[in-house]
C-alpha distance (Angstrom), angle and dihedral (degrees) to the residues before:
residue distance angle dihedral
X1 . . .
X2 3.74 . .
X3 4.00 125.2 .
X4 3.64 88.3 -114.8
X5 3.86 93.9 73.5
X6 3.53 99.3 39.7
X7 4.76 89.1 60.5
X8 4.11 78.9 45.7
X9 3.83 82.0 53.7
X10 3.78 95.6 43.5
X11 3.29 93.2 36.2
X12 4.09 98.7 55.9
X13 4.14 79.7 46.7
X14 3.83 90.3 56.2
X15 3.40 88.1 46.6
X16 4.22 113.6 40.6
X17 4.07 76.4 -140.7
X18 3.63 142.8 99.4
X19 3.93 95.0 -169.3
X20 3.88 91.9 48.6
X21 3.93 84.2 50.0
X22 3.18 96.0 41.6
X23 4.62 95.4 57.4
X24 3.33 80.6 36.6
X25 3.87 85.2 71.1
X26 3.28 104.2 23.7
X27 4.16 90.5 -109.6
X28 3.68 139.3 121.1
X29 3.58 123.6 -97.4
X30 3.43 86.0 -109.4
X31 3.53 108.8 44.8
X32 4.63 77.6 61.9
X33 3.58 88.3 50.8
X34 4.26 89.3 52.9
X35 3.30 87.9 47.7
X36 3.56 108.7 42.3
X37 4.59 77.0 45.6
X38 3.74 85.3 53.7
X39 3.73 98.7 59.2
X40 3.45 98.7 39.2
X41 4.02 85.7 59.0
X42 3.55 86.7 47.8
X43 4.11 93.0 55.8
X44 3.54 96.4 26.0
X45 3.47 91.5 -127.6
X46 3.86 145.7 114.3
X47 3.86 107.1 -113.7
X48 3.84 100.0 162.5
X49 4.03 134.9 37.9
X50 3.49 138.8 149.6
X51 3.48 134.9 -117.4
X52 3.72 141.4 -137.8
X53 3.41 91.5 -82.8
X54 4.01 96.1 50.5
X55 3.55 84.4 -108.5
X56 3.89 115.5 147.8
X57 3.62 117.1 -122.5
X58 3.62 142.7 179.0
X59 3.90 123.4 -123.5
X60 3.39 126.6 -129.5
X61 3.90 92.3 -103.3
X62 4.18 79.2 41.6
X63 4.04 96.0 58.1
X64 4.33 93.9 43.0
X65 3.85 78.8 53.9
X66 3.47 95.5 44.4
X67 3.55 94.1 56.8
X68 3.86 95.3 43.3
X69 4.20 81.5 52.1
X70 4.23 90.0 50.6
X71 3.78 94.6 52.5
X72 3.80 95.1 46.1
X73 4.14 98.2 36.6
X74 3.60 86.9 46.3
X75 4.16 95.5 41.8
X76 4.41 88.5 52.4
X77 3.86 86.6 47.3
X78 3.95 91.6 46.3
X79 4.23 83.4 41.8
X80 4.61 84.5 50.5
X81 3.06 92.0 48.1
X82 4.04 99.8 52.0
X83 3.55 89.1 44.2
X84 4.05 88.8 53.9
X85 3.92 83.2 45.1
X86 3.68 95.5 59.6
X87 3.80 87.7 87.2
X88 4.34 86.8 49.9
X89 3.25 97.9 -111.8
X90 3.84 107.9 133.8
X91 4.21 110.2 -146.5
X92 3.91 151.1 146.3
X93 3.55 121.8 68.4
X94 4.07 144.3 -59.2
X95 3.67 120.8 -146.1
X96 4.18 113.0 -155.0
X97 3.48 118.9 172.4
X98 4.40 106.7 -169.4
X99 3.55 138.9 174.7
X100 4.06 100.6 -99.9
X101 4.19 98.9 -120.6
X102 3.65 83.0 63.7
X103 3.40 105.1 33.6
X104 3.86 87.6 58.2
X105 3.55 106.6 33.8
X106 3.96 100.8 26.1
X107 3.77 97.8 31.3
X108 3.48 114.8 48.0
X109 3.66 107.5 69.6
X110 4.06 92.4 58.8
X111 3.79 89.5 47.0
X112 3.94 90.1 58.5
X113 3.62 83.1 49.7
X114 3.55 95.5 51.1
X115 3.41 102.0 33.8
X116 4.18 89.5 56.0
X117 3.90 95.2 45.6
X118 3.80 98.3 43.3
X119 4.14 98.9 34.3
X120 3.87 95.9 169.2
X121 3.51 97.3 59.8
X122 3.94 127.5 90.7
X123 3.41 117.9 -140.9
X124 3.88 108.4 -166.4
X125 3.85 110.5 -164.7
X126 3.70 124.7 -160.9
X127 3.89 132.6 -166.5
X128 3.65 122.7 -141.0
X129 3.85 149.0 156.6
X130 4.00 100.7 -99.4
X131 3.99 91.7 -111.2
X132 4.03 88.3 60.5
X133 3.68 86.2 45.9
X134 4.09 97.4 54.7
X135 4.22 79.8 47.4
X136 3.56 95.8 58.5
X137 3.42 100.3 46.6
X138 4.06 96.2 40.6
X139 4.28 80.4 54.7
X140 3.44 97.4 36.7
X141 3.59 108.5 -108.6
X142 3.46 101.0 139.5
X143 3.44 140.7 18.1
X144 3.75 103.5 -118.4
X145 3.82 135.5 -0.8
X146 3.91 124.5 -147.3
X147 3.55 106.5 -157.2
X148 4.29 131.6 162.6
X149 3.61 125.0 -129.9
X150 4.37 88.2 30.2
X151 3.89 107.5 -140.5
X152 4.17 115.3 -157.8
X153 3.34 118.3 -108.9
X154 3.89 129.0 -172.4
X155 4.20 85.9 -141.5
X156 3.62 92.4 43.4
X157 4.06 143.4 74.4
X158 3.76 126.7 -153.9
X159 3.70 126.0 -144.9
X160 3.69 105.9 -172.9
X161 3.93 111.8 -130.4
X162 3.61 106.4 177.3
X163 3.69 159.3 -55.7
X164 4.10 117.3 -101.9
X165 4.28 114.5 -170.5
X166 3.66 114.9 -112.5
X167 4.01 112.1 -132.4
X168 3.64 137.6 -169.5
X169 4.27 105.1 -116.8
X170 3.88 120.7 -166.3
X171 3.45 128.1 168.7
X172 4.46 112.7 -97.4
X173 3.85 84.2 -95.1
X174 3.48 102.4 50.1
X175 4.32 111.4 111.2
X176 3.80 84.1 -112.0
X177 3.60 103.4 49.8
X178 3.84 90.1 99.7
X179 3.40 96.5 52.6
X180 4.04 116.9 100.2
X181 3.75 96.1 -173.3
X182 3.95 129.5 24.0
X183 3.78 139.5 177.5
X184 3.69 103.6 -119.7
X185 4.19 85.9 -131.3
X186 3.30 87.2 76.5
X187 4.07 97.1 71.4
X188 3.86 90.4 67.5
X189 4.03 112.9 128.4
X190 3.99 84.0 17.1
X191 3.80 120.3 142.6
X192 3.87 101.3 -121.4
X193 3.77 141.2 -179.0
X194 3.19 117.7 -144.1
X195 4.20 139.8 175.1
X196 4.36 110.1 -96.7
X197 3.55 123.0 -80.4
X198 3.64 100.3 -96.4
X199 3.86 100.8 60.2
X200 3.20 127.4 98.3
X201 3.92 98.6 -121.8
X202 3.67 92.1 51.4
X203 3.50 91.0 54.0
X204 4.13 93.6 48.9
X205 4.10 86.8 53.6
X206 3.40 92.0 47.3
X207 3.74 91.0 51.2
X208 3.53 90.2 50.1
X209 3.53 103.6 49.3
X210 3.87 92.5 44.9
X211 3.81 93.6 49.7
X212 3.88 85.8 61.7
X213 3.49 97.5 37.2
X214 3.86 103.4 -111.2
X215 3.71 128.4 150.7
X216 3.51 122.6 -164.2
X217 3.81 132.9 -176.8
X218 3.98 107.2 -106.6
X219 3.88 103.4 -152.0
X220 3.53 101.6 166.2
X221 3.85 142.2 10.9
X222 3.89 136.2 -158.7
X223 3.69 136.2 -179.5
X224 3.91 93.3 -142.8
X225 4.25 133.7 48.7
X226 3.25 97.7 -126.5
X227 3.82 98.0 64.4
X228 3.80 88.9 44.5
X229 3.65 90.6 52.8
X230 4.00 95.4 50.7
X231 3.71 88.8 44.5
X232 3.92 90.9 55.8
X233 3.72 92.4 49.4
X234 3.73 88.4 56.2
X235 3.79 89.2 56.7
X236 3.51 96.8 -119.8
X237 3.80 85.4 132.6
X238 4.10 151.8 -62.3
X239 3.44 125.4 -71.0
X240 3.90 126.5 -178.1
X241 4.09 111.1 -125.5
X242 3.26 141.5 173.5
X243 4.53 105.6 -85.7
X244 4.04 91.5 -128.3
X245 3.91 93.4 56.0
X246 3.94 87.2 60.2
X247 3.92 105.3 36.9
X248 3.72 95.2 107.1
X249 4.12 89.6 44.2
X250 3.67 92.3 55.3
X251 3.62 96.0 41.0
X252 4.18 94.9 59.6
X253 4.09 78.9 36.8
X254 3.91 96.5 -116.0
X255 4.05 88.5 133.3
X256 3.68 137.0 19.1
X257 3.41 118.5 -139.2
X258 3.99 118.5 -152.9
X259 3.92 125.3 -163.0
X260 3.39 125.4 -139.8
X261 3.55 134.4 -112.8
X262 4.13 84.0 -125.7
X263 3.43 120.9 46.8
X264 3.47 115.6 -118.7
X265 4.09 124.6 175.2
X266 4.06 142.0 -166.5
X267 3.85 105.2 -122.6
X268 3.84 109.6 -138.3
X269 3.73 128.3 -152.4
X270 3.78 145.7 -162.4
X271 3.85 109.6 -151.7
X272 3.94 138.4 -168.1
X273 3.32 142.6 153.7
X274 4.21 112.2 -83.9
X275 3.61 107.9 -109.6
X276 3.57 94.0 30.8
X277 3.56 115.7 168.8
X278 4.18 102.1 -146.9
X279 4.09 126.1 -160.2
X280 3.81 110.7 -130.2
X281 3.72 79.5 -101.6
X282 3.60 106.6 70.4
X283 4.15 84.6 35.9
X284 3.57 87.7 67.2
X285 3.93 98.1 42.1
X286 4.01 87.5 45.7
X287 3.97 89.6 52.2
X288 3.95 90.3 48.1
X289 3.59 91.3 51.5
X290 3.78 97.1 50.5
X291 3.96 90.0 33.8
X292 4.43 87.6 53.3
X293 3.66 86.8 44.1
X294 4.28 86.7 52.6
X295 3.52 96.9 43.0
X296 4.33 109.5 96.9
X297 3.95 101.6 -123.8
């Protein structure tokens, strides 16, 4: 069984596709399907079938081998990599999936750092809804995940990566505009626009509003920051964000952003998979992250 079949393997799992698989490694379709044949001989097991929808899956037998596949395919890259690094020259690749308000606003100056100190390394960036994210690191889709509001998980580690102030925005002709500090009681009965149920930011406002009793009038809501900012700026209502997503708005004066007489603040998260077996690669992206995060502004 050579280490070649077993990325094909991973690879087609990754994937849900023997054609994707197969460019990925420079292979016919068929010459996957042969080999995916030959180690299912070789365990006497299924590992792979499709379902109604012609959608490759993995069996159960085909995901415990799957994850046996990860750890080594990803150890022997880890191993390539250190061997290439013995001459201190930092390559290969770094696969991040994030939640796209911090990926944008949170993200980007580390990754010019990176990206300028370590040239010869890819760093392939991914936006998704925070559930997706958990996923993909829990099946090994990516390297790390940088998610807000971190939730424990038994398969998962947390490396805390910092803390960012949650404001009240309005657009410049909103009653509150003026205001430089409010008490967050006064938003009850307010039309507001807000992030959908199932994220994790929505959830934290909602939690803070209940806790002190306030009701406010959700008009609209969006499953990304930047349509809740341009919605605020057309004074359709307030919303309470995260203060990096709206720096450059309130700079040009497009939005106001309002602090609170509390403080309240977005946790943010690195996340992988426990056990996780990192090329000197991501080591050196996860240290810039947590060494950005350290450094004062």
């Amino acid at each position: 069984m050579h280490i070649e079949s077993l990325k094909v393997f991973c690879d087609l799992i990754d994937t849900r596709s023997f054609s994707k698989a197969a460019t990925r490694n420079f292979i016919s379709q068929s010459a996957v399907s042969q080999q995916i044949r030959a180690l299912e001989d070789k365990f006497n097991r299924r590992l792979v079938e499709r379902s109604r929808g012609g959608t490759m899956v993995p069996t159960a037998a085909g995901m415990t081998f799957y994850q046996g596949c990860r750890e080594i395919i990803d150890r022997f890259n880890s191993l390539n990599e250190e061997m290439k690094g013995l001459g201190n020259i930092v390559s290969g690749q770094v696969r991040v999936a994030t939640i796209y308000s911090v990926g944008i606003h949170e993200l980007s100056p580390a990754l010019k750092r990176f990206i300028k100190s370590y040239p010869q390394v890819n760093v392939h960036i991914e936006y998704s809804r925070p559930n997706k994210v958990y996923e993909d690191v829990i099946n090994h889709g990516i390297d790390i995940g940088i998610v807000a509001y971190p939730t424990p998980r038994s398969q998962i580690d947390i490396i805390p990566f910092g803390n960012d102030p949650l404001v009240l925005v309005c657009s410049p002709e909103h009653d509150l505009a003026s205001k430089k500090r409010i008490d967050i009681k006064i938003l009850d009965g307010q039309r507001f626009i807000g992030f959908e149920r199932d994220i994790p930011t929505r959830k934290a406002v909602d939690k803070i509003l209940r806790e002190r009793g306030i009701s406010v009038e959700y008009v609209m809501e969006f499953d990304n920051i930047e349509t809740v900012k341009r919605s605020v700026e057309a004074d359709l209502g307030v919303s309470i964000v995260p203060r990096a997503t709206v720096q450059n708005e309130v700079r040009v004066g497009a939005l106001r952003a309002v602090n609170f007489t509390e403080s309240f603040a977005r946790p943010i998260a690195i996340i992988h998979r426990k056990g996780k077996i990192f090329s000197a690669a991501a080591r050196k992206f996860i240290e810039m992250l947590t060494d950005t995060q350290a450094t004062p502004a």
